[in-house]
C-alpha positions as CSV (number, residue, x, y, z in Angstrom):
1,X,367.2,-85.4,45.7
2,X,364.9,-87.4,47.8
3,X,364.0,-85.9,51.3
4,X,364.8,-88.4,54.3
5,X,362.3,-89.9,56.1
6,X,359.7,-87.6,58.2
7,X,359.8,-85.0,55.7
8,X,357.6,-86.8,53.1
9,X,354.4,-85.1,54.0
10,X,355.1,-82.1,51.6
11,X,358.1,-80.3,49.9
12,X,360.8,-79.9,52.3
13,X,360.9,-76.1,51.1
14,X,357.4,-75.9,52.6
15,X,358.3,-76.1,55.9
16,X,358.6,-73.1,58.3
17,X,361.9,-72.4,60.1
18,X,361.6,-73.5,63.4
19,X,359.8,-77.0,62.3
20,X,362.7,-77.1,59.7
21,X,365.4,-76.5,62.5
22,X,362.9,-79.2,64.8
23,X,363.1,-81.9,61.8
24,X,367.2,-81.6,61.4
25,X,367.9,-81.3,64.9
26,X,366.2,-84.9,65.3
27,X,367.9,-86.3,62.1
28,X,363.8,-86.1,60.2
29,X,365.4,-83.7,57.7
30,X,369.2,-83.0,56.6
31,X,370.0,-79.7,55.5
32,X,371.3,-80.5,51.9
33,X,367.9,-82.0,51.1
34,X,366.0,-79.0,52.2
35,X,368.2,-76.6,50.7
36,X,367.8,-78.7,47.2
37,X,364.3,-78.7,47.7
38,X,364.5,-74.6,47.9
39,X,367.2,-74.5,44.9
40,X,364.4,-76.6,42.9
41,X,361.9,-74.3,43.6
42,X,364.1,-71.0,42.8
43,X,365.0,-72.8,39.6
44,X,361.3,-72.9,38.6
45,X,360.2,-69.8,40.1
46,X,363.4,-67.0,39.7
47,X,362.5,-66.1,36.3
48,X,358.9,-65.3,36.9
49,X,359.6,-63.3,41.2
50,X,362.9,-62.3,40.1
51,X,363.8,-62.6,44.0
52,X,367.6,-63.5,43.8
53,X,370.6,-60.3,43.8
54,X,373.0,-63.3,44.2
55,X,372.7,-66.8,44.1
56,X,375.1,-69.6,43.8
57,X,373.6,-73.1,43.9
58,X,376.6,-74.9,44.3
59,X,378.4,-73.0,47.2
60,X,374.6,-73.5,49.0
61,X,374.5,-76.8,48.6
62,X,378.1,-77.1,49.5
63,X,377.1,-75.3,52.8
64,X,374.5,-77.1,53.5
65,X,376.2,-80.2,53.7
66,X,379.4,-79.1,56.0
67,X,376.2,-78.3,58.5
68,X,375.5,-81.7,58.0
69,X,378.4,-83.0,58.9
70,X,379.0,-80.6,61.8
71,X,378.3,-80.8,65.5
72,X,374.8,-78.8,66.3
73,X,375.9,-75.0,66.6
74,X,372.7,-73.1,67.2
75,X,369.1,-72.9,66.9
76,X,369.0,-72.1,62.7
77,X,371.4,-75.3,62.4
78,X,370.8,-76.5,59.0
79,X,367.9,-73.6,58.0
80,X,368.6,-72.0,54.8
81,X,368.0,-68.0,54.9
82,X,368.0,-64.9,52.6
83,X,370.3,-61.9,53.0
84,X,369.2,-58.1,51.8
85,X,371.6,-57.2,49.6
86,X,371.8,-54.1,52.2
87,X,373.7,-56.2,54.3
88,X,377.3,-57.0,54.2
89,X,378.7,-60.7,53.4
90,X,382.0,-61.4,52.8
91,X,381.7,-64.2,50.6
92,X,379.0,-62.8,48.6
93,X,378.4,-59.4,46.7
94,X,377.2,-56.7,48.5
95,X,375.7,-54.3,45.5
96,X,373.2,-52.1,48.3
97,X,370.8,-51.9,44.9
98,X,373.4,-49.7,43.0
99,X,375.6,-49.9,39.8
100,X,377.8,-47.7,41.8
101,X,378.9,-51.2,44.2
102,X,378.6,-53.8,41.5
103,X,380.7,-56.1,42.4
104,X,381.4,-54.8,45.4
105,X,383.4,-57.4,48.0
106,X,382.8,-56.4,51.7
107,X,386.0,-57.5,54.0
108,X,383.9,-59.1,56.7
109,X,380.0,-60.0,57.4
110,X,377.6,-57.6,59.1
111,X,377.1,-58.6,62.7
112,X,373.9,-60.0,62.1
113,X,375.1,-62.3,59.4
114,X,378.2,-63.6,61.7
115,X,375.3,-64.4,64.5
116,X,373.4,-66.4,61.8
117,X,376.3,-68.5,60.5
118,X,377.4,-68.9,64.6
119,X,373.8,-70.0,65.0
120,X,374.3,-72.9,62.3
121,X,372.2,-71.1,59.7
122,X,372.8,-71.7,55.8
123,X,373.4,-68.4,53.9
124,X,371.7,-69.4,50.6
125,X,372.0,-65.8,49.2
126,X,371.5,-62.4,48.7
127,X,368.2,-61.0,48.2
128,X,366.9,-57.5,45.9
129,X,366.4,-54.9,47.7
130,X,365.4,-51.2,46.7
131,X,368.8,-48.8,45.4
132,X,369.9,-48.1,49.1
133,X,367.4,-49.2,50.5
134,X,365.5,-46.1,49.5
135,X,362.6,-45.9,47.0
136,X,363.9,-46.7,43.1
137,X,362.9,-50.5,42.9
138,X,364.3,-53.1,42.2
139,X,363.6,-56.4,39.4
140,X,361.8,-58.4,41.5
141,X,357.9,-58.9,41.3
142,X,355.1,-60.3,43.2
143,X,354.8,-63.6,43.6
144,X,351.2,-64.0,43.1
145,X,350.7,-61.7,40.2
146,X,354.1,-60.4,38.5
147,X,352.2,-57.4,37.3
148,X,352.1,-55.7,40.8
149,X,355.4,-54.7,42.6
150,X,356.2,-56.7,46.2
151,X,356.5,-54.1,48.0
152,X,360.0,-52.2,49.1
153,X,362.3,-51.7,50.0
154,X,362.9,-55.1,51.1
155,X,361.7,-56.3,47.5
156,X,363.5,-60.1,47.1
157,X,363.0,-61.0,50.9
158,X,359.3,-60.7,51.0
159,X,358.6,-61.9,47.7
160,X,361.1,-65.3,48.3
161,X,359.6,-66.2,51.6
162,X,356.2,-65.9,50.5
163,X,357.3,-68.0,47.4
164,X,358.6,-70.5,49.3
165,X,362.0,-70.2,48.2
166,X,363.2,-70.1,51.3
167,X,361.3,-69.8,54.9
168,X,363.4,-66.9,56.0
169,X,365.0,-63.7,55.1
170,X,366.4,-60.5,56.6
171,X,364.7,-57.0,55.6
172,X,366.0,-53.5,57.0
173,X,362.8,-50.4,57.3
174,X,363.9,-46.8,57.6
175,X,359.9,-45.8,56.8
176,X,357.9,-49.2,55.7
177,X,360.7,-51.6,54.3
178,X,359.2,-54.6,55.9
179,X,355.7,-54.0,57.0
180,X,354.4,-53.0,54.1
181,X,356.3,-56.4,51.6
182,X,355.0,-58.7,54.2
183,X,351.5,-57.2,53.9
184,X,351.8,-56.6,50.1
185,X,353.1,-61.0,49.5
186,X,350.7,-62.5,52.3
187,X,353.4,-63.5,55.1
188,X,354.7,-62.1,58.3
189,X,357.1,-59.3,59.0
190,X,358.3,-58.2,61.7
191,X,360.0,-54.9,62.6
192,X,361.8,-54.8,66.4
193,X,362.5,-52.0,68.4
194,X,364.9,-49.5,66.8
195,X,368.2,-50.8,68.3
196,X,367.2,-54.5,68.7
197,X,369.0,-56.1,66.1
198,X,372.6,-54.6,65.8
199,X,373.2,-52.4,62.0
200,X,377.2,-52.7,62.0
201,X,377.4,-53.8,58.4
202,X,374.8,-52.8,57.2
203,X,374.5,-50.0,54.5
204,X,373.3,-46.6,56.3
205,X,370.5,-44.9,54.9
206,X,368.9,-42.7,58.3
207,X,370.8,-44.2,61.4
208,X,368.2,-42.8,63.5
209,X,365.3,-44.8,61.8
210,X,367.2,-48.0,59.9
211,X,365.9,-51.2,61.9
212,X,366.9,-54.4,60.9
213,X,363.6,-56.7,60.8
214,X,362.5,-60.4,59.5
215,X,360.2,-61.6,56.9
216,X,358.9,-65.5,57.5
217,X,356.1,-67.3,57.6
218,X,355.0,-67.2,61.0
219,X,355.2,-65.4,64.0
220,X,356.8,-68.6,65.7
221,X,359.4,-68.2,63.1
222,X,360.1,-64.3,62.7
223,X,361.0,-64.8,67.0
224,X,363.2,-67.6,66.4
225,X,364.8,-65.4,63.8
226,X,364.7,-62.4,65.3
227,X,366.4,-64.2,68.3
228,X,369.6,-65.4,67.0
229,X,369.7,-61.8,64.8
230,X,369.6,-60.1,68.2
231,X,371.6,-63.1,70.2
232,X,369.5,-63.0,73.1
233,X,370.0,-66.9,73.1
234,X,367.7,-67.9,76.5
235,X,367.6,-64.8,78.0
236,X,364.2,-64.8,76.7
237,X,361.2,-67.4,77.9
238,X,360.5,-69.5,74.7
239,X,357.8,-67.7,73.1
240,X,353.8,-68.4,73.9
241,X,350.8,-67.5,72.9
242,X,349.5,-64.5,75.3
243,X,345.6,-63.1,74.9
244,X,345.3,-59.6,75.0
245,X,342.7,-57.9,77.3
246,X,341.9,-55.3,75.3
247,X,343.6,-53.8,71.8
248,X,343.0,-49.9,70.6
249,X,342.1,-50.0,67.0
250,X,344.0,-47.0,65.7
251,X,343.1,-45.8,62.3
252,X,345.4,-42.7,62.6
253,X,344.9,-39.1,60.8
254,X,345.8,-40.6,57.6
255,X,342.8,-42.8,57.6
256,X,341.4,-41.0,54.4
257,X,344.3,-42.5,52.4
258,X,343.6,-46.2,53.4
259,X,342.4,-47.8,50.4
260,X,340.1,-50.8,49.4
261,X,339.6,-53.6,51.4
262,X,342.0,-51.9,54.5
263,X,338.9,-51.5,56.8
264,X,337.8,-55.1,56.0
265,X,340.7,-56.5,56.9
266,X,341.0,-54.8,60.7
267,X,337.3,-55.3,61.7
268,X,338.2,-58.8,60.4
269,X,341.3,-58.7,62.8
270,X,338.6,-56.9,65.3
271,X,336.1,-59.6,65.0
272,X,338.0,-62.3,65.5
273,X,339.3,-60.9,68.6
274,X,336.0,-59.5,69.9
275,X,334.7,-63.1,69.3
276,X,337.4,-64.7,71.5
277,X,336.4,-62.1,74.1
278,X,338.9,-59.4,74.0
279,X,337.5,-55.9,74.2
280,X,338.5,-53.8,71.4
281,X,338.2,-50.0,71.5
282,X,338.6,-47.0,69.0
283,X,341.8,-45.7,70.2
284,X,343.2,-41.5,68.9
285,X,347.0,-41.3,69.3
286,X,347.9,-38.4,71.8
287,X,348.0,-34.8,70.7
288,X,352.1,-35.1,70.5
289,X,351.6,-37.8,68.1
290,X,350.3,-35.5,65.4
291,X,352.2,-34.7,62.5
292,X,354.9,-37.4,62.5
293,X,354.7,-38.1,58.9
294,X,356.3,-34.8,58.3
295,X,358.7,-35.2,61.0
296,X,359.3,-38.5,59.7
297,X,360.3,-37.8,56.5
298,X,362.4,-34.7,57.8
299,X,364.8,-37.0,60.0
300,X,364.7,-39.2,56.7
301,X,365.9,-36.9,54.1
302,X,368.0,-35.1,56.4
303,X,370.4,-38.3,57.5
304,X,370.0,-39.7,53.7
305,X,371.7,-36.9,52.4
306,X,374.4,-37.5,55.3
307,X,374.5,-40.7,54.7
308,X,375.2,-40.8,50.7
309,X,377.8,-38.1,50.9
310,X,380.6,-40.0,49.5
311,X,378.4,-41.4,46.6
312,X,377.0,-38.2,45.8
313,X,380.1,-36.7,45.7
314,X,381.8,-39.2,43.4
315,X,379.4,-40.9,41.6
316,X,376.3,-39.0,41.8
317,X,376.0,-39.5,37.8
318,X,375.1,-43.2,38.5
319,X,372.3,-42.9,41.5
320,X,368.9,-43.1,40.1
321,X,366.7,-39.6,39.8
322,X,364.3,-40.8,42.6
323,X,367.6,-41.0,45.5
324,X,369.0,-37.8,43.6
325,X,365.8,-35.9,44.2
326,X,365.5,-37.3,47.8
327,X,369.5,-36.1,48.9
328,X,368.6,-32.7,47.3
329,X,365.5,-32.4,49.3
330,X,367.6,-33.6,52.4
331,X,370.6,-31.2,52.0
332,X,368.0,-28.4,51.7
333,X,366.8,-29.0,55.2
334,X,368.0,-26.5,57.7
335,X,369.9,-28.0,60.8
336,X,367.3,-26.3,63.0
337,X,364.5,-27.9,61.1
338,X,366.3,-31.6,61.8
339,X,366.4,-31.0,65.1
340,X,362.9,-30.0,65.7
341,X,361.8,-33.1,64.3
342,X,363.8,-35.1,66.5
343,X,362.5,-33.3,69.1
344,X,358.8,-33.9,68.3
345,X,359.7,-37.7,67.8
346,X,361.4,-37.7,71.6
347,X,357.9,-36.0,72.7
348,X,356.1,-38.2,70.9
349,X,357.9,-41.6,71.8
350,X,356.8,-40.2,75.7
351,X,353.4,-39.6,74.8
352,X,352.9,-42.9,73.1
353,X,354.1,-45.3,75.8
354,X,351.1,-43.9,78.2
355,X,348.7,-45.4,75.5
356,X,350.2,-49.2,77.1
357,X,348.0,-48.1,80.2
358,X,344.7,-48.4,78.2
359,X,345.5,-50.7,75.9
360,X,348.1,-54.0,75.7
361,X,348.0,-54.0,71.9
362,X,347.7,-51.3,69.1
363,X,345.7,-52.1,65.5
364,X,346.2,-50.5,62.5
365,X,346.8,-50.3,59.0
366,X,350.4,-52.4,57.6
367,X,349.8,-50.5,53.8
368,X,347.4,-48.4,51.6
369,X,345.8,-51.7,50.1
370,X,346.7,-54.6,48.1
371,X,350.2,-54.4,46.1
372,X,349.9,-51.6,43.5
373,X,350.0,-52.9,40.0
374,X,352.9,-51.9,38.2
375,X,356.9,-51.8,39.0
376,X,357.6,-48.3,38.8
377,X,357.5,-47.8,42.4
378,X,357.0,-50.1,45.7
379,X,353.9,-48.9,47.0
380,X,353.4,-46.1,49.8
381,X,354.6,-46.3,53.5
382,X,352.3,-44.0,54.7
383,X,351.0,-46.1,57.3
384,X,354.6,-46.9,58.2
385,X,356.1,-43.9,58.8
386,X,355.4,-42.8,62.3
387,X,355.6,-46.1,64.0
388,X,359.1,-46.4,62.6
389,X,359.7,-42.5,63.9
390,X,358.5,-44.0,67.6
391,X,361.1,-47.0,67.7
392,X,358.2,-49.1,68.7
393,X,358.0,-53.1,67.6
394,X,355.5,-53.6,64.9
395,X,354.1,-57.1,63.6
396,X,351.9,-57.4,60.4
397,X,349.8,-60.7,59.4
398,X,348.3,-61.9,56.7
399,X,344.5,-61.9,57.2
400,X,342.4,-61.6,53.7
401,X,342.3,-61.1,50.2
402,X,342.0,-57.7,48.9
403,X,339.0,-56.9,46.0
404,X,341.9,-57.8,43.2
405,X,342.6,-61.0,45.0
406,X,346.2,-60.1,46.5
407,X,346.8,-60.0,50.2
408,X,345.8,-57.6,53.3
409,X,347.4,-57.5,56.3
410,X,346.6,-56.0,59.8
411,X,349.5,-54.6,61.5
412,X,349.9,-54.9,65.4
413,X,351.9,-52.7,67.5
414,X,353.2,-52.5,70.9
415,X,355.7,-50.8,73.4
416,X,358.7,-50.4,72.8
417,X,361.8,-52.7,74.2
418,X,359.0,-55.0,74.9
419,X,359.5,-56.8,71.8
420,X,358.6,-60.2,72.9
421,X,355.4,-59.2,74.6
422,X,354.5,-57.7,71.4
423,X,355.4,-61.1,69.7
424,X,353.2,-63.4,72.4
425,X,350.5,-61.3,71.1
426,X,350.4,-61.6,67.6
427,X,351.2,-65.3,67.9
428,X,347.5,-65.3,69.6
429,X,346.1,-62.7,67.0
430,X,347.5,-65.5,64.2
431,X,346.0,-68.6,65.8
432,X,342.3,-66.6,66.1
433,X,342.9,-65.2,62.5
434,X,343.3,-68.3,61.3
């Protein structure tokens, strides 16, 4: 299909939401050809990324041209996006990356995916993700080198939008599930505040940690997305770009496990902000912020194996070894234990927001290094884990190449509930980085 005029200067499947959304809105750009030019490049690319849970060309293309043909609706009107196949859809399987739900037909749509079809957005499909979300992966690969995993657990998200099969897609993070795919494929993710983006619909793993969050391509796009998930509509100012005054670079207890190329890309992240003027200073997390990776992965296993009850009761025979091994471990927790944890996390979540007085902007690690070769496992959310446990908003961007020539990202953090500060931030970060 040809593209219509003012969408000649490139593949249509090139674009980035919100120019895509720009383009239709002014008649540049109809959604069925930029949903063909995405179909073309699945077609060429889904057998080496391996992206796709579900797929159906024909009732995308379908959908793309009743948008056409229908009034304006919303702010995604026309803008084909991905679904983790975590998240319910009643048109479309939800599987939740198990043999135990293949097949499965949900009776309605997850909040967030009735928001995106209100907001004129094309559901193209459902994307891999992790079984439940959890840690055994998925098919899909990296998009750059097919020997390396794409990260988890959002697997098929991250490694789509960086393959330009499509300029958006939902991810969920209960430790790392976003962060650390975005940083692993090279594009933007962006985790909200715990609570930001409603989870009705949306398969359970640890209530008091799951966060829905956004892969794209750009930090103008991940708000745009993250808007109409959340349906602030314009309650919020349009975004802007907004200079920090000074940014804490964080390198956490854990800095030992950072691997190659992680300190090169945050002085790179450093520099580039030193050079435009903005003081940036070591920065230690309070003394109540100590330990969280252990009460992280308490509150984790604990609420998993709460969570997966009625699968491991029933069909516990069909769960792979690696979600067996992690209900065991949470069943095994004592109540007391749980509690504690959640306790530490409430001090901690205190202790944290005073940092905001020093400091407008936190820097530190998104992953261990480049994408780990291999698909036995999605990498390690280590450098995840506690800013998950502290409900705090969390950007990463792309900023280098690592030593085996896949991506490194620095990950920004900021307070939490002030999402969209956090967000007029990294869209300056992202201008000086590149």
């Amino acid at each position: 299909m040809q593209l219509t005029s003012g969408a000649n200067d490139g593949a249509a499947n090139e674009l980035g939401a919100a120019e895509a959304a720009r383009r239709i809105a002014r008649g540049a750009l109809t959604s069925e050809a930029l949903v063909e030019a995405c179909l073309a490049r699945v077609a060429a690319r889904e057998p080496a990324v391996e992206a796709w849970a579900y797929l159906d060309p024909d009732a995308a293309r379908q959908a793309a041209r009743a948008s056409d043909a229908a009034p304006r609706r919303g702010p995604l009107q026309g803008v084909p996006v991905g679904i983790k196949d975590i998240v319910d859809t009643s048109d479309m399987p939800t599987e939740y990356g198990s043999p135990i739900y293949a097949g499965h037909r949900p009776r309605a749509d997850a909040l967030l995916v009735a928001r995106l079809r209100a907001a004129g957005a094309v559901v193209m499909g459902k994307t891999v993700t992790t079984e439940f979300a959890n840690a055994y992966p998925g098919k899909t690969r990296h998009p750059m080198n097919p020997a390396h995993t794409p990260g988890g657990s959002s697997s098929g998200s991250a490694a789509a939008v960086a393959d330009r099969m499509i300029p958006l897609a939902t991810g969920t993070q209960t430790a790392g599930s976003v962060i650390r795919p975005a940083s692993f494929c090279g594009i933007v993710g962006f985790k909200p505040s715990h609570g930001r983006i409603p989870v009705a619909g949306v398969k359970a793993l640890a209530p008091s940690l799951d966060t829905v969050g956004v892969l794209a391509r750009s930090v103008e796009d991940a708000d745009l997305f993250a808007r109409v998930l959340a349906d602030e509509g314009t309650m919020r100012p349009e975004l802007v770009s907004e200079r920090p005054r000074r940014v804490g670079y964080c390198r956490t207890e854990l800095w030992n496990q950072a691997g190659d190329g992680v300190e090169l890309a945050l002085d790179r992240a450093a520099l580039a902000m030193r050079s435009a003027g903005v003081e940036v200073i070591d920065l230690q997390l309070p003394a109540a912020c100590h330990g969280l990776i252990e009460a992280q992965l308490t509150v984790q296993a604990f609420e998993t194996h709460l969570s997966l009850a009625p699968e491991w009761r029933d069909r516990r025979a069909e769960m792979s070894a690696v979600i067996r091994t992690e209900i065991e471990r949470g069943a095994a927790i004592p109540v007391a234990r749980y509690e504690a944890a959640l306790h530490h996390a409430a001090l901690a979540r205190a202790a944290f927001e005073e940092v905001f007085g020093a400091v407008d902007l936190v820097l530190t690690p998104s992953a261990k290094g480049e994408a780990p070769q291999g698909l036995a496992t999605t990498g390690d959310p280590i450098f995840n884990r506690i800013w998950t446990l502290l409900h705090v908003p969390c950007v990463t961007l792309p900023v280098t190449l690592g030593p085996h020539g896949l991506p490194l990202g620095a990950q920004l953090v900021g307070r939490a509930g002030r999402d969209h500060e956090l967000l007029a931030l990294a869209r300056w970060v992202e201008a000086e980085l590149a």
